[in-house]
C-alpha positions as CSV (number, residue, x, y, z in Angstrom):
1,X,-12.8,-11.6,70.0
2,X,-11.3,-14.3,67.3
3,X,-8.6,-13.1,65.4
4,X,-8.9,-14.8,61.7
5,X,-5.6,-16.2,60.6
6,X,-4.3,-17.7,57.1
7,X,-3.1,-20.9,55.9
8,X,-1.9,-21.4,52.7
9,X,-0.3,-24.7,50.9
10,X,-1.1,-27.2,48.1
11,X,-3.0,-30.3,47.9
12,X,-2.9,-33.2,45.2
13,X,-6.2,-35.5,44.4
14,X,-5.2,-39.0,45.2
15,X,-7.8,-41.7,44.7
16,X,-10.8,-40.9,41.9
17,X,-13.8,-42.8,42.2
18,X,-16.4,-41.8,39.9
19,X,-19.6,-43.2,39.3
20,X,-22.4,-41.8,36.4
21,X,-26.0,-42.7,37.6
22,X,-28.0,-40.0,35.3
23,X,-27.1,-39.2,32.2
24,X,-30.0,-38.2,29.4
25,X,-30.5,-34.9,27.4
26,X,-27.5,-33.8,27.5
27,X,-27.0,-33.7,31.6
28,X,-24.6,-36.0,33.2
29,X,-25.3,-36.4,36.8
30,X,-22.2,-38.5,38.9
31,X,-21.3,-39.1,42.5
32,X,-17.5,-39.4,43.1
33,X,-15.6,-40.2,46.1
34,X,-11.9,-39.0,46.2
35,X,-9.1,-38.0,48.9
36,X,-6.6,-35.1,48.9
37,X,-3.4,-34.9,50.8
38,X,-2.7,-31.5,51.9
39,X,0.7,-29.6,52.5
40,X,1.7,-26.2,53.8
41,X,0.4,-24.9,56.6
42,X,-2.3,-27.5,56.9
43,X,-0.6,-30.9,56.4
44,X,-3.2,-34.3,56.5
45,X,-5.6,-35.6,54.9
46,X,-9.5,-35.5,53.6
47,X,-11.9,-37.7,52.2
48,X,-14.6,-35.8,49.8
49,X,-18.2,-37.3,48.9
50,X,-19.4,-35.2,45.8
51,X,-22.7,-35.3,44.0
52,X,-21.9,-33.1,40.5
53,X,-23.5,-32.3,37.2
54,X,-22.2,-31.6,33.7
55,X,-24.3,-30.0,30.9
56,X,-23.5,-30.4,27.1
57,X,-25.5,-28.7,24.3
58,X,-24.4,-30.1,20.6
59,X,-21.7,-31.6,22.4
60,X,-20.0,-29.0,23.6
61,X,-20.2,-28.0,28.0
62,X,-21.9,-25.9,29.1
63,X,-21.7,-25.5,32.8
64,X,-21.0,-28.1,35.8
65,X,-22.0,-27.6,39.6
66,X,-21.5,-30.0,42.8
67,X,-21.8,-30.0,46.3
68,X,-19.8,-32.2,48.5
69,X,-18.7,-33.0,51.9
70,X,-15.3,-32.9,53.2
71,X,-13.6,-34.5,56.2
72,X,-10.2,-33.0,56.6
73,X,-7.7,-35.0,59.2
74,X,-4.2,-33.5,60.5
75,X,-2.5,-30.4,61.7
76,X,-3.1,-27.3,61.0
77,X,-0.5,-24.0,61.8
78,X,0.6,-27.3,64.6
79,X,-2.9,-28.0,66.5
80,X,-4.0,-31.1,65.5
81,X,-7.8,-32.8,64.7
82,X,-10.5,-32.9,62.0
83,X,-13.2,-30.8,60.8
84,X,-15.7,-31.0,58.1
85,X,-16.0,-28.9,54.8
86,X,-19.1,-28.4,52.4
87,X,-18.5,-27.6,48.9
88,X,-20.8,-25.2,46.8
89,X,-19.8,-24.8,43.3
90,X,-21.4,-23.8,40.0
91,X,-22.1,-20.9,37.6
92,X,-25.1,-19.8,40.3
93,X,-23.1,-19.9,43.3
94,X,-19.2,-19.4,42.2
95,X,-16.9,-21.6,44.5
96,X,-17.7,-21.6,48.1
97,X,-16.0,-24.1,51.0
98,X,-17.0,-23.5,54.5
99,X,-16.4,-25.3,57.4
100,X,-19.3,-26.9,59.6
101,X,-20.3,-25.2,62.6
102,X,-19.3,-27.4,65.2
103,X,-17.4,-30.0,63.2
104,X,-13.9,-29.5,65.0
105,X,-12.3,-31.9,67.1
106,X,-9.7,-32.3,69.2
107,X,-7.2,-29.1,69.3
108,X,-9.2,-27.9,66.0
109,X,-12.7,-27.9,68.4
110,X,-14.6,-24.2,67.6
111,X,-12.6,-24.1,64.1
112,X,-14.5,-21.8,61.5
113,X,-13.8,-20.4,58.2
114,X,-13.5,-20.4,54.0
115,X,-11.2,-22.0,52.1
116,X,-10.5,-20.5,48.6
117,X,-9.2,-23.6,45.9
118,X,-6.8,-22.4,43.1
119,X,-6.7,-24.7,40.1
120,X,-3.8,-24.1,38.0
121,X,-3.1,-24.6,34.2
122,X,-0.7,-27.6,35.1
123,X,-3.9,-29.2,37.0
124,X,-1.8,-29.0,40.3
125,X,-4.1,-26.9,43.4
126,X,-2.8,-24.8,46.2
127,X,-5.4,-23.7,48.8
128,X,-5.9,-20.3,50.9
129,X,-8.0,-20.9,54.7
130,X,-9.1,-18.1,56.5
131,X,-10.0,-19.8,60.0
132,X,-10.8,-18.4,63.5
133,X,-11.4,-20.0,66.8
């Protein structure tokens, strides 16, 4: 039987590459690559593919929701390898990160789990990963 354990730490956005490819009636549909350095418990790095959309009525937002893809590189509570992430997020579906079935590698192979993202009012993030083996 896994026993689930929990990382916690922060993460900053480092590069912010954003591209608009739709944007009519008020919906703005984008694709943005960006990468994160993590700290804490988890220290590396990811690279995150996103596909999102914004919706404005009179000018004013009305809702957003993306999906994205996450490769996540380092250490994590000191075993070291990558795993992948999705991200489902949007008034319909809250905020949801999971981890790939099967993406592990390296000491991180058989990885599971959620991650829960915290935005703060200073725009600064700090993460929380439940994870099993």
């Amino acid at each position: 039987m896994s026993t689930t354990t929990i990382a916690s730490g922060t993460f900053e956005i480092g590069e912010w590459d954003e591209e608009i490819y739709d944007e009519s009636a008020g919906t703005r549909l984008g694709r943005t690559r960006l990468t994160k350095t993590f700290a804490g418990d988890l220290r590396g790095t990811s690279v995150v593919n996103m596909l999102a959309v914004s919706l404005e009525v009179d000018g004013q937002p009305q809702g957003a929701a993306y999906v994205a893809v996450e490769r996540v590189t380092g250490t994590l509570h000191g075993r070291q390898g990558s795993f992948v992430l999705t991200h489902i997020a949007g008034e319909a579906h809250g905020h949801r990160v999971s981890v790939v079935p099967g993406s592990g590698t390296a000491d991180l192979r058989g990885i599971s789990g959620e991650l829960v993202i915290e935005r703060h009012p200073d725009g600064s993030h700090a993460y929380t990963f439940d994870y099993t083996y």
